[in-house]
N, CA, C and O atoms as a GROMACS GRO file, in nm:
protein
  536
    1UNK      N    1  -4.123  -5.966   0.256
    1UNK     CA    2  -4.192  -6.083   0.305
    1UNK      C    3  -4.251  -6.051   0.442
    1UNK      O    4  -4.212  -5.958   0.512
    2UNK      N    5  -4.342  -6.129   0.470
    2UNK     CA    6  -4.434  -6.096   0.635
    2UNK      C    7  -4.306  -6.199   0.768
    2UNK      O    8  -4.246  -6.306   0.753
    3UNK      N    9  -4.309  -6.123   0.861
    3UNK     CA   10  -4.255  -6.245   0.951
    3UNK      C   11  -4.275  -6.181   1.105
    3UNK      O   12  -4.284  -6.067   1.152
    4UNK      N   13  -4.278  -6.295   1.147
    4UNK     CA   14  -4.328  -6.257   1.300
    4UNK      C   15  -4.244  -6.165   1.380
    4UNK      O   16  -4.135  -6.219   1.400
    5UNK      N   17  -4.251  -6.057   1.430
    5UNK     CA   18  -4.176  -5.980   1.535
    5UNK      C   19  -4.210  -5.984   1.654
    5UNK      O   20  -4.329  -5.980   1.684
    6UNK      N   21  -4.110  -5.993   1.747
    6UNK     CA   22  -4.139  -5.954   1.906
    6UNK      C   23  -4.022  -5.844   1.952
    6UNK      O   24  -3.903  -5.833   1.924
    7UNK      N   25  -4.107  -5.774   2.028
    7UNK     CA   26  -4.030  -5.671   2.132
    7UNK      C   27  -3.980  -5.749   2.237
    7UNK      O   28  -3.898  -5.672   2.288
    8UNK      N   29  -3.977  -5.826   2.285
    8UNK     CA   30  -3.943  -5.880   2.409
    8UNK      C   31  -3.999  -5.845   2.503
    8UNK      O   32  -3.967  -5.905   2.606
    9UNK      N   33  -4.090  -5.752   2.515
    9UNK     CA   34  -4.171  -5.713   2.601
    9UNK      C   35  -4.347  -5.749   2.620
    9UNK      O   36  -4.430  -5.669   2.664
   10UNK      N   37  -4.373  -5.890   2.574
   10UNK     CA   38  -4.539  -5.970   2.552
   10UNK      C   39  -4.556  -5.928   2.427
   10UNK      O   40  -4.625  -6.016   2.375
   11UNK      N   41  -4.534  -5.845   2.348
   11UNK     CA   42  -4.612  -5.804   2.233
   11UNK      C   43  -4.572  -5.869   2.073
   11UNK      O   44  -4.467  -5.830   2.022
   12UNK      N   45  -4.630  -5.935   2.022
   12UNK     CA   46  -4.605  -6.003   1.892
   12UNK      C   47  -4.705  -5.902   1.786
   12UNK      O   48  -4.809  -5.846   1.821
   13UNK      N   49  -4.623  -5.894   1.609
   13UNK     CA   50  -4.677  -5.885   1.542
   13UNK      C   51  -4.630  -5.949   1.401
   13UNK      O   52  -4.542  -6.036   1.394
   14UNK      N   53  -4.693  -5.900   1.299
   14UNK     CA   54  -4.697  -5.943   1.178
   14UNK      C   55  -4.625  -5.846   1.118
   14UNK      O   56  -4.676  -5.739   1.153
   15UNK      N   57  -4.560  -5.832   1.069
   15UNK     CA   58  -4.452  -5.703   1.024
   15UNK      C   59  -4.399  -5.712   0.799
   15UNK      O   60  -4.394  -5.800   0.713
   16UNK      N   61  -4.381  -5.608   0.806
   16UNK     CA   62  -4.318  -5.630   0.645
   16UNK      C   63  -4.132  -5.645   0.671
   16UNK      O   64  -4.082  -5.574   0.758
   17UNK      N   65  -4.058  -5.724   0.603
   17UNK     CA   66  -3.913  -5.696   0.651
   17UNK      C   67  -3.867  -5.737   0.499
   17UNK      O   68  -3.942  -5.770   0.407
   18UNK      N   69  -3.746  -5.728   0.496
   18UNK     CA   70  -3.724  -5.801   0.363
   18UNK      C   71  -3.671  -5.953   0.345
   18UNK      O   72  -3.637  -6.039   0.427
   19UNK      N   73  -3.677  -5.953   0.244
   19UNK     CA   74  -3.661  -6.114   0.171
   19UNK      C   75  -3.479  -6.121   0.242
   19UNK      O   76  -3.399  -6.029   0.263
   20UNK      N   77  -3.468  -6.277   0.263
   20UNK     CA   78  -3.298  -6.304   0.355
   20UNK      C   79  -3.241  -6.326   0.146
   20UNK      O   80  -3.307  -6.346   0.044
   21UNK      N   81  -3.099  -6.309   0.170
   21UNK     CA   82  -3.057  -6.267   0.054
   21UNK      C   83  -2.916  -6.411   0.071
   21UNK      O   84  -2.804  -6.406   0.120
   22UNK      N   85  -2.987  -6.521   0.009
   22UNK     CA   86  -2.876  -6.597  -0.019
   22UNK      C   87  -2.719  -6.546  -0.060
   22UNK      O   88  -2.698  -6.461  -0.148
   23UNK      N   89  -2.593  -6.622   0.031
   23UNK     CA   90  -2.480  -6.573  -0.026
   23UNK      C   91  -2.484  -6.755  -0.145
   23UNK      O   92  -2.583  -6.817  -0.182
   24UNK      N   93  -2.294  -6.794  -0.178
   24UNK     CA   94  -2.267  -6.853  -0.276
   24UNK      C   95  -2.345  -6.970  -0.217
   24UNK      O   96  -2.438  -7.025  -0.275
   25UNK      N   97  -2.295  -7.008  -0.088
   25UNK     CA   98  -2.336  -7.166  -0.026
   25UNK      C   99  -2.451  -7.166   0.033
   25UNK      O  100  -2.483  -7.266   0.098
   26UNK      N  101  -2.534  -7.058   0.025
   26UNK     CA  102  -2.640  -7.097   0.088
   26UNK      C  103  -2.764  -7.128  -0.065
   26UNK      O  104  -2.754  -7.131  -0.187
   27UNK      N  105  -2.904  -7.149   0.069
   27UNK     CA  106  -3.026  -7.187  -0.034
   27UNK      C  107  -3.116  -7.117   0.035
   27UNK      O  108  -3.119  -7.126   0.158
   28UNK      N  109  -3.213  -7.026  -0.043
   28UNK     CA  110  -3.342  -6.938  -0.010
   28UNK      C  111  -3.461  -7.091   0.021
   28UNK      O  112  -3.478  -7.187  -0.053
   29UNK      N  113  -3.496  -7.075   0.095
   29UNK     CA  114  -3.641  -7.173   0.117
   29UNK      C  115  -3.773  -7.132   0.167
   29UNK      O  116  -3.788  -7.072   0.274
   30UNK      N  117  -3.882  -7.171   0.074
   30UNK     CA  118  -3.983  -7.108   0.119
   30UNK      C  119  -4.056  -7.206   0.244
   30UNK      O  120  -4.094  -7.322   0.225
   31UNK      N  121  -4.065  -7.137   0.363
   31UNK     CA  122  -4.082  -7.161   0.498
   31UNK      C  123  -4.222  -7.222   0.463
   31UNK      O  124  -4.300  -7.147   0.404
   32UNK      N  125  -4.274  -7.382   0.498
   32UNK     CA  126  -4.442  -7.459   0.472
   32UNK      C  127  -4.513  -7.425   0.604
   32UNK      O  128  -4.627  -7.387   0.632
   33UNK      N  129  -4.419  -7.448   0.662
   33UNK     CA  130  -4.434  -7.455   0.830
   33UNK      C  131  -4.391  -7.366   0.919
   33UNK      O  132  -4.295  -7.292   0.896
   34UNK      N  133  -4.454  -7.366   1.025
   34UNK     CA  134  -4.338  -7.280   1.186
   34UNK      C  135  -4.412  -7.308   1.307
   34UNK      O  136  -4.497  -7.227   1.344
   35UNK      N  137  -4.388  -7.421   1.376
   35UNK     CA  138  -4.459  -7.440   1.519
   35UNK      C  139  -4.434  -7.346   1.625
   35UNK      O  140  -4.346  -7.269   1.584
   36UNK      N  141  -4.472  -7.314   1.750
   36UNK     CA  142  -4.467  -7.217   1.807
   36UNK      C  143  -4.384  -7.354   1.965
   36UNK      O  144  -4.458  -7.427   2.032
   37UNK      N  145  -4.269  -7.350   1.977
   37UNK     CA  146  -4.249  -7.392   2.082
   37UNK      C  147  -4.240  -7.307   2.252
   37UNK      O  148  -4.154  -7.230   2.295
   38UNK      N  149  -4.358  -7.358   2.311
   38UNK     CA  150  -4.431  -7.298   2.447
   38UNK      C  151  -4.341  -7.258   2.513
   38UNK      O  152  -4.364  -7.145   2.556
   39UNK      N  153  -4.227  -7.309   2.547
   39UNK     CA  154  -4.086  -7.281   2.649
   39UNK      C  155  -4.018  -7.168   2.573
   39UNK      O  156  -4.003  -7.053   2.616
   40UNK      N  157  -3.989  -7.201   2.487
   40UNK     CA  158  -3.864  -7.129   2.403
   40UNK      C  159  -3.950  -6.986   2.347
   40UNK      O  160  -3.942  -6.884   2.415
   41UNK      N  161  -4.003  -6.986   2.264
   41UNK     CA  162  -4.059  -6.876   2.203
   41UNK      C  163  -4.194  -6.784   2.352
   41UNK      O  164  -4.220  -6.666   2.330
   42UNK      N  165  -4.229  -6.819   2.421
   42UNK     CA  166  -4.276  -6.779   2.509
   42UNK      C  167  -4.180  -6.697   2.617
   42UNK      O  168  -4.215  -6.591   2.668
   43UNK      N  169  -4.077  -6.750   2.637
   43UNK     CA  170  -3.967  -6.629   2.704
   43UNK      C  171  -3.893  -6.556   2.604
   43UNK      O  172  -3.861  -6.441   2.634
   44UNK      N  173  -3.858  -6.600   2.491
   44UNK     CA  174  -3.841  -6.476   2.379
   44UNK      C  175  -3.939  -6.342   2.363
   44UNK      O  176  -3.913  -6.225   2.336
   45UNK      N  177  -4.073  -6.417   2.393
   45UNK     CA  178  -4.162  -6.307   2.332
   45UNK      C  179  -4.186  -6.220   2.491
   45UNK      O  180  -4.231  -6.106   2.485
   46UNK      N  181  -4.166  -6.261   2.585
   46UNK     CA  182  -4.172  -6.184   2.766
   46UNK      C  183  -4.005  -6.164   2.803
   46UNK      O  184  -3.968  -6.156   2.920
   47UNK      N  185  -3.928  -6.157   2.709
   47UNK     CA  186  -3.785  -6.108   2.688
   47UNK      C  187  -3.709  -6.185   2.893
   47UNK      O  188  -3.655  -6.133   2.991
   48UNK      N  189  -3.748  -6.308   2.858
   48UNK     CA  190  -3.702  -6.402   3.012
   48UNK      C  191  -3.555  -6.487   2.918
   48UNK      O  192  -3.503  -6.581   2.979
   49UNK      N  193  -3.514  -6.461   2.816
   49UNK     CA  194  -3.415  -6.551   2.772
   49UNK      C  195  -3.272  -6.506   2.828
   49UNK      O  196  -3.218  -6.401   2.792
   50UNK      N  197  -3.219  -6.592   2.915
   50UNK     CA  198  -3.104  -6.484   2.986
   50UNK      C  199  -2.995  -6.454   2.848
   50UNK      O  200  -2.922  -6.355   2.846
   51UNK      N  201  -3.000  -6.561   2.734
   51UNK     CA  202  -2.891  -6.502   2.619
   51UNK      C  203  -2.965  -6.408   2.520
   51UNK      O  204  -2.899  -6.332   2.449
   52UNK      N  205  -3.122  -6.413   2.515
   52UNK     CA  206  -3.160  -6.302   2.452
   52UNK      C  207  -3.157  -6.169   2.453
   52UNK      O  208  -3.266  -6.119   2.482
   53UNK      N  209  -3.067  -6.091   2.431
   53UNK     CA  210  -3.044  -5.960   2.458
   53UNK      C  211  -3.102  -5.856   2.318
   53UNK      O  212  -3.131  -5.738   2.335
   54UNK      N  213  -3.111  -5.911   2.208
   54UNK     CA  214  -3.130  -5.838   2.076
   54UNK      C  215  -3.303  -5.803   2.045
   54UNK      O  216  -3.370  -5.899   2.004
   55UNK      N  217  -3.356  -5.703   2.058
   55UNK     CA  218  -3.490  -5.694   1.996
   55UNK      C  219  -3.485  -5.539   1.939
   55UNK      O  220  -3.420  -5.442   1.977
   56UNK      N  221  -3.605  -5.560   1.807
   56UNK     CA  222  -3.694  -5.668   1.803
   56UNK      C  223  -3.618  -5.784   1.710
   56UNK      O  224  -3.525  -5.770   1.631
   57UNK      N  225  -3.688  -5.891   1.745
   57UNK     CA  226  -3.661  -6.007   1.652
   57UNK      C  227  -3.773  -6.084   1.588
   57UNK      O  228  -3.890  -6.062   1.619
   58UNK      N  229  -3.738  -6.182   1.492
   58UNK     CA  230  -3.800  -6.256   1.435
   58UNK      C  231  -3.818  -6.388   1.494
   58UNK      O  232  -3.712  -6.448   1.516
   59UNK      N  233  -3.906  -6.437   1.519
   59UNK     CA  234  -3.906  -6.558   1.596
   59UNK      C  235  -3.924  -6.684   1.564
   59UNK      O  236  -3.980  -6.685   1.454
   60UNK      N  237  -3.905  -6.801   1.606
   60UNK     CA  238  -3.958  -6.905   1.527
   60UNK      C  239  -3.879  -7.031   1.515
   60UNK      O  240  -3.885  -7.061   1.396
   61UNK      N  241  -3.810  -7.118   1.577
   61UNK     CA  242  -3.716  -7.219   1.523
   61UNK      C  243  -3.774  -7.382   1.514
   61UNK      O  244  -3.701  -7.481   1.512
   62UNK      N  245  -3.932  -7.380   1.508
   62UNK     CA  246  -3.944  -7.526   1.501
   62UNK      C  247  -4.034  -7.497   1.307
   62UNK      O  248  -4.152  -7.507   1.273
   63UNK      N  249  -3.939  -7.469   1.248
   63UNK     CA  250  -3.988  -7.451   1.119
   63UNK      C  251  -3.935  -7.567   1.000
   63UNK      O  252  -3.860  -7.661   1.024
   64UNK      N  253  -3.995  -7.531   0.862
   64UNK     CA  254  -3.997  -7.679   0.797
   64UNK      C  255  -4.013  -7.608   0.631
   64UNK      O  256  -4.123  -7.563   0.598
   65UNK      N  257  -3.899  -7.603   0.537
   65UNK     CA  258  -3.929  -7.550   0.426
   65UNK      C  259  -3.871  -7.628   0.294
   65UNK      O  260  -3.811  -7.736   0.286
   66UNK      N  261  -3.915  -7.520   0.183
   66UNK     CA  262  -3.829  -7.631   0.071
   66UNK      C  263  -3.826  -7.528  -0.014
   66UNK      O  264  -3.900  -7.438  -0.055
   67UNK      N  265  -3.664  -7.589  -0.031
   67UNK     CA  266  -3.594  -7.515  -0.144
   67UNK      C  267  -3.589  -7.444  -0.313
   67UNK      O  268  -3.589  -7.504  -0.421
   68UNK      N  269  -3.586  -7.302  -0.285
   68UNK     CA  270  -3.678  -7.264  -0.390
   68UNK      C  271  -3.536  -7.196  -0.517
   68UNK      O  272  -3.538  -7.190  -0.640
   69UNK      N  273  -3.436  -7.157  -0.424
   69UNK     CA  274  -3.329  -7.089  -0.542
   69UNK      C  275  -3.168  -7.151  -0.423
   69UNK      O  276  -3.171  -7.192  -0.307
   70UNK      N  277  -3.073  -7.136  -0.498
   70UNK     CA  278  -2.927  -7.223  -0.480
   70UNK      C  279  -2.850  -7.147  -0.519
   70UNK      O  280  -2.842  -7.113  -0.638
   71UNK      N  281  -2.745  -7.084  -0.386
   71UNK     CA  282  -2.632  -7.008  -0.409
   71UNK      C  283  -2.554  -7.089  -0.501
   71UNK      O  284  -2.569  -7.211  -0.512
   72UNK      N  285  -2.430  -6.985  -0.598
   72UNK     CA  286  -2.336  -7.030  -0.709
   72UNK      C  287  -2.286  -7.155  -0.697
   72UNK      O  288  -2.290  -7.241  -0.785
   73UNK      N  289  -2.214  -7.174  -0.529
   73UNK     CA  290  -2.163  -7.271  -0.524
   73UNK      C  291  -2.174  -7.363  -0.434
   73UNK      O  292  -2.080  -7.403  -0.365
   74UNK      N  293  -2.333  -7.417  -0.426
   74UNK     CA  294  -2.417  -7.500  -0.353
   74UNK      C  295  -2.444  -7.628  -0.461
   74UNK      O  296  -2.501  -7.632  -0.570
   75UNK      N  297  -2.364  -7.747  -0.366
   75UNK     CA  298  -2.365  -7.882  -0.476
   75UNK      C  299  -2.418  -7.966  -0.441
   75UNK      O  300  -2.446  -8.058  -0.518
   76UNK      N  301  -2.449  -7.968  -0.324
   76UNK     CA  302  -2.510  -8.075  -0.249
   76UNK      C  303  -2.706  -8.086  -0.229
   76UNK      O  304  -2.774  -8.173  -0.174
   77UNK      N  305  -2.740  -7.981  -0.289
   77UNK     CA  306  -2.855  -7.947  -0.241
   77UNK      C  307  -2.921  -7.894  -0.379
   77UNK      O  308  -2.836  -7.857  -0.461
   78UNK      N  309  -3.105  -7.877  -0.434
   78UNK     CA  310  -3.136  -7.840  -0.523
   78UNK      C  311  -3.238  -7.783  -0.497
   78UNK      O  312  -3.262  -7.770  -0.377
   79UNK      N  313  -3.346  -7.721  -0.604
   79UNK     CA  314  -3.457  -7.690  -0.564
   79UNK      C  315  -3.533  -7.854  -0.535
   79UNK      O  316  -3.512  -7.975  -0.552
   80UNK      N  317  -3.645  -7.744  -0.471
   80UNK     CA  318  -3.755  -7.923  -0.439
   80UNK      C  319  -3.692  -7.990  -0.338
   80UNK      O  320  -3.750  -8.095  -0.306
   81UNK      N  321  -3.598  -7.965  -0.282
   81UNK     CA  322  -3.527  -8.036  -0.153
   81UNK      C  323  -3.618  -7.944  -0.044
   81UNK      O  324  -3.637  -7.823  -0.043
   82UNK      N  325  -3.674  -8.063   0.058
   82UNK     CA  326  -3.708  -8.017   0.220
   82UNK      C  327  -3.568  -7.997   0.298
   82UNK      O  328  -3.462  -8.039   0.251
   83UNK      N  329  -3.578  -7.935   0.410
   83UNK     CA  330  -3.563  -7.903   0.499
   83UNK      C  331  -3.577  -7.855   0.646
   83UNK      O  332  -3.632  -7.746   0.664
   84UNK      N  333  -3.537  -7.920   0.744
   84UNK     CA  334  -3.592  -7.839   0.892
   84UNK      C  335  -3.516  -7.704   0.973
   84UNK      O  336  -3.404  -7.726   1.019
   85UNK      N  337  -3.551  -7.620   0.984
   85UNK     CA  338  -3.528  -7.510   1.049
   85UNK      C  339  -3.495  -7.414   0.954
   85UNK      O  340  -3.393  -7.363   1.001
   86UNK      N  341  -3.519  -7.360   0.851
   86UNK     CA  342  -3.409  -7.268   0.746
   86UNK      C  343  -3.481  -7.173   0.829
   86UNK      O  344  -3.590  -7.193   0.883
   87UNK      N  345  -3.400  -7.054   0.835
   87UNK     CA  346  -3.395  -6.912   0.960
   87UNK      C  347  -3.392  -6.805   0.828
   87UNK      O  348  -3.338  -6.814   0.718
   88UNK      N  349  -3.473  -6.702   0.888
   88UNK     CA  350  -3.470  -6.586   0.814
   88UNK      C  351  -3.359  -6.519   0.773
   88UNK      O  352  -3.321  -6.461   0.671
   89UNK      N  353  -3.307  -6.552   0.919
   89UNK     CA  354  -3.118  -6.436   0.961
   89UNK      C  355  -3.053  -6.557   1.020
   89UNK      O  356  -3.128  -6.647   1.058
   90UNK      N  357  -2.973  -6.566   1.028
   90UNK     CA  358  -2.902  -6.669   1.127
   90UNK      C  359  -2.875  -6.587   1.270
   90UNK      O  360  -2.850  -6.466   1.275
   91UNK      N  361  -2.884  -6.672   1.379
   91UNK     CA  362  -2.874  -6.617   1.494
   91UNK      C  363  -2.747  -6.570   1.466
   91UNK      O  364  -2.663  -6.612   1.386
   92UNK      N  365  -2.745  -6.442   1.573
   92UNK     CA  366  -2.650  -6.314   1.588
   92UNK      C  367  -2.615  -6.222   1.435
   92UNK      O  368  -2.517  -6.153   1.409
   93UNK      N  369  -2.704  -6.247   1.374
   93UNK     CA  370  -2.710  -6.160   1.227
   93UNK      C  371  -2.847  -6.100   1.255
   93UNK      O  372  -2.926  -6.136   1.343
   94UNK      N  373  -2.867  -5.976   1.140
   94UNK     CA  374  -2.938  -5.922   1.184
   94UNK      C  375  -3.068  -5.915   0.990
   94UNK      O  376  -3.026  -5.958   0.883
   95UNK      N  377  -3.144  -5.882   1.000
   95UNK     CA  378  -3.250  -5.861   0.865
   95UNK      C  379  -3.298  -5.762   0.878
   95UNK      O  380  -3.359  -5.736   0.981
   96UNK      N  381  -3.287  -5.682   0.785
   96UNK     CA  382  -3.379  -5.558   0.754
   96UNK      C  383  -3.420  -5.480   0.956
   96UNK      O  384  -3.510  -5.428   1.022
   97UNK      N  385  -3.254  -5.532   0.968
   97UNK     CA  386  -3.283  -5.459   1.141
   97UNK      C  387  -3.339  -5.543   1.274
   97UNK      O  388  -3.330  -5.498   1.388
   98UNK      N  389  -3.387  -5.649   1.248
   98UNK     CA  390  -3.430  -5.748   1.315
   98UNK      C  391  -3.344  -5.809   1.363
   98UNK      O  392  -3.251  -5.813   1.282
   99UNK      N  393  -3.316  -5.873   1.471
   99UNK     CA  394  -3.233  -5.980   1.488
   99UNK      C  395  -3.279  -6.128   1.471
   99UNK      O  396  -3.379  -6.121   1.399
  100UNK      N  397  -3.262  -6.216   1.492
  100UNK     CA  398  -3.323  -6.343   1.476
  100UNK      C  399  -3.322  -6.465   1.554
  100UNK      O  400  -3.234  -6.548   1.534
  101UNK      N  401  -3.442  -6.488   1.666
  101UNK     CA  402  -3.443  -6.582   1.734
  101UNK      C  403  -3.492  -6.730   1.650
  101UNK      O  404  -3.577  -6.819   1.661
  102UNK      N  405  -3.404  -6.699   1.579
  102UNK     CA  406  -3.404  -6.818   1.412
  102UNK      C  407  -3.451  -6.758   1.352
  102UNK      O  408  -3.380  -6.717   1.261
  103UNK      N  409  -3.650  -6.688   1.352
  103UNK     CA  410  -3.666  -6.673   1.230
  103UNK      C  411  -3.735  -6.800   1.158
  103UNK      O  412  -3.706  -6.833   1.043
  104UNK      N  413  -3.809  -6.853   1.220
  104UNK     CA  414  -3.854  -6.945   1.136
  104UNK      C  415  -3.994  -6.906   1.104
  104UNK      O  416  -4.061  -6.978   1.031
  105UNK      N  417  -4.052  -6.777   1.163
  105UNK     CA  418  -4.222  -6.709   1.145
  105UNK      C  419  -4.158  -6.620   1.034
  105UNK      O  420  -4.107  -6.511   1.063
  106UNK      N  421  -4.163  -6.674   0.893
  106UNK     CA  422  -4.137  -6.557   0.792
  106UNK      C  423  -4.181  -6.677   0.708
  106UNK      O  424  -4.211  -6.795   0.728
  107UNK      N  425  -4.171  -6.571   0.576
  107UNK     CA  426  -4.188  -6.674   0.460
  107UNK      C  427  -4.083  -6.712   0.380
  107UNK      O  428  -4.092  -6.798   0.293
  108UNK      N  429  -3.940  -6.622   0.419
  108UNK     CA  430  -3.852  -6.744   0.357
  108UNK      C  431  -3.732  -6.744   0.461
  108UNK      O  432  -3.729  -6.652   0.542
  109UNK      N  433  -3.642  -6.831   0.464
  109UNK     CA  434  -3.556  -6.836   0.531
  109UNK      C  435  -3.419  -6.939   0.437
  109UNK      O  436  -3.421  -7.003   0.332
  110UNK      N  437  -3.327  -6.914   0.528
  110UNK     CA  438  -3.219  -6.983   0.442
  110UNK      C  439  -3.168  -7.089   0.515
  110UNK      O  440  -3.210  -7.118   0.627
  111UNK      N  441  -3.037  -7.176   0.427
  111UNK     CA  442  -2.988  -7.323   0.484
  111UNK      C  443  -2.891  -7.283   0.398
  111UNK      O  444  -2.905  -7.206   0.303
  112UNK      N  445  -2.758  -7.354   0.445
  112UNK     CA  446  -2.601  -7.368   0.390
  112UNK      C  447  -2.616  -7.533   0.376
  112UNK      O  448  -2.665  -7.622   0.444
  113UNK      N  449  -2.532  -7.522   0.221
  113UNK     CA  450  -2.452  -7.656   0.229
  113UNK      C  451  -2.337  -7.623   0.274
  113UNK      O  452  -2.270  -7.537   0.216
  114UNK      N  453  -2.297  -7.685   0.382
  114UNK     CA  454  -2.187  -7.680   0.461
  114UNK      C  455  -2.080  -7.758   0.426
  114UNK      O  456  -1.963  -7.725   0.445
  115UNK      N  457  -2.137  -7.914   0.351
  115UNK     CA  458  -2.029  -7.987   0.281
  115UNK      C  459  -1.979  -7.891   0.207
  115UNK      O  460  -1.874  -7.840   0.248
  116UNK      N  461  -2.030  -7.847   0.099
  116UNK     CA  462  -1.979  -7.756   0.029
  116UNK      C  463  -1.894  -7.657   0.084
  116UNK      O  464  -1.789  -7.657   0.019
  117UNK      N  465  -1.894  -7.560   0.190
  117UNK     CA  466  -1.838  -7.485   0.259
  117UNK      C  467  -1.728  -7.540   0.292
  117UNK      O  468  -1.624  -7.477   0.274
  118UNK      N  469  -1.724  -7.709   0.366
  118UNK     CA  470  -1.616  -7.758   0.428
  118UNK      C  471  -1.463  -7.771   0.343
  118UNK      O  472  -1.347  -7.764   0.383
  119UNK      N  473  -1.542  -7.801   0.169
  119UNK     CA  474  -1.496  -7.858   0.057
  119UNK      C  475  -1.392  -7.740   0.040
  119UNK      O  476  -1.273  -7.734   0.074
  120UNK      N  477  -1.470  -7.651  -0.021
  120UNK     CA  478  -1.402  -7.547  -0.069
  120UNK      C  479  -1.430  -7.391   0.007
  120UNK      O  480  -1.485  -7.293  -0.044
  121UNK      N  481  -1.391  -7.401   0.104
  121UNK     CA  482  -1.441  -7.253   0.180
  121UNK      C  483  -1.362  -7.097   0.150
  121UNK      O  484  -1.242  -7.080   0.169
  122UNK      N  485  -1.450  -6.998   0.104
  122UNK     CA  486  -1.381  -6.894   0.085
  122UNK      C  487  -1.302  -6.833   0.103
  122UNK      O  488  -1.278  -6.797   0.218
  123UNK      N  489  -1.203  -6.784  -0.034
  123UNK     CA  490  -1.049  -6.714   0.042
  123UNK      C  491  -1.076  -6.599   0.138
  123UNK      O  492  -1.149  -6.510   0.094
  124UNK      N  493  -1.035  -6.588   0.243
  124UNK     CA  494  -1.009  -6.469   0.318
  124UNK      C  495  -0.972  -6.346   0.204
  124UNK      O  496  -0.864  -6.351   0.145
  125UNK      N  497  -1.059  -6.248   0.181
  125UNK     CA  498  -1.039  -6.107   0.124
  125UNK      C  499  -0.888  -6.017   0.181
  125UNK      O  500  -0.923  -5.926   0.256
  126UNK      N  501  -0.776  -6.020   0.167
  126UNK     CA  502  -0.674  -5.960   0.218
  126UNK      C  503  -0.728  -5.820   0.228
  126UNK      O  504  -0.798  -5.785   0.134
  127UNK      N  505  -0.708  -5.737   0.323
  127UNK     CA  506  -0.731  -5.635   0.413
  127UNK      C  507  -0.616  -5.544   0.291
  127UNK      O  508  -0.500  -5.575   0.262
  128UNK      N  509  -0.701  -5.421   0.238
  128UNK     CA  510  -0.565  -5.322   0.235
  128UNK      C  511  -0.502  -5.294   0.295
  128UNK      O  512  -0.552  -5.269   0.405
  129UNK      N  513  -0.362  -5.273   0.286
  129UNK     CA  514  -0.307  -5.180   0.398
  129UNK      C  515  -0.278  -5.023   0.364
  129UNK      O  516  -0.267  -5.022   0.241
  130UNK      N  517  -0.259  -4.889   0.412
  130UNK     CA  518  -0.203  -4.792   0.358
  130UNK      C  519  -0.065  -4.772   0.401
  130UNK      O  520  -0.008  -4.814   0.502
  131UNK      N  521  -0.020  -4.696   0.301
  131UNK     CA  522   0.148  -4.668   0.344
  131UNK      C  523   0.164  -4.571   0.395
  131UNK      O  524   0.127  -4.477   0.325
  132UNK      N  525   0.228  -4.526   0.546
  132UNK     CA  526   0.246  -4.435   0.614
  132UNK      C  527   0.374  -4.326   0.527
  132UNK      O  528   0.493  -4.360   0.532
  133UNK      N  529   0.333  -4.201   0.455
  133UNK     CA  530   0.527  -4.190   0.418
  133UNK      C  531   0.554  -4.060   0.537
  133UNK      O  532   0.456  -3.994   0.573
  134UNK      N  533   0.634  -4.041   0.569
  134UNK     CA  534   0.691  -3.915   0.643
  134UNK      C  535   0.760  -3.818   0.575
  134UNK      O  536   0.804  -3.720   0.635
   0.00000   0.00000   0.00000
């Protein structure tokens, strides 16, 4: 998919990255919209964000999409459902190497049903352990 990149250093482009990869509770949405907010995305893109430390990133959080595919165990939500902000990556995750100042300049981005999450949230994977023998 195309989505906006910045170096943090003035320079924006149009980039190839890949498609965000729904887990069970989330939903893929194809992004209609992405406003450019003047404050926020303007010191992202001149790297002035004192918590922005990650580039390059994807930029974008005044975005607006609708739901195109529904993780396994997403109940609350369908296709044809809108949404505001679905993010490429979720902040402090990373896409095809990008980090994501949301991520709302791409063409798809994702959303959690969180009820769902709250409902039934995933077992913790138990950690192997190995056996020390002497």
């Amino acid at each position: 998919m195309k989505a906006v990149i910045t170096d943090g250093k003035g320079h924006v482009k149009l980039m190839e990255v890949a498609d965000p990869q729904p887990d069970a509770y989330q939903c893929l949405c194809r992004i209609d919209a992405c406003a450019t907010c003047t404050g926020t995305d303007k010191k992202l893109v001149n790297g002035r964000m004192p918590w922005a430390d990650r580039y390059p990133a994807i930029l974008g959080h005044e975005s607006f999409g609708t739901v195109v595919q529904c993780g396994s165990k997403v109940r609350n939500i369908k296709p044809g459902d809108r949404f505001l902000r679905p993010f490429a990556a979720y902040p402090g995750t990373l896409l095809d190497g990008y980090a994501s100042w949301m991520g709302g300049f791409a063409e798809y981005g994702l959303i959690t049903d969180v009820e769902a999450l709250r409902e039934a949230p995933p077992v913790p994977q138990s950690v192997p352990t190995a056996s020390i023998s002497k």
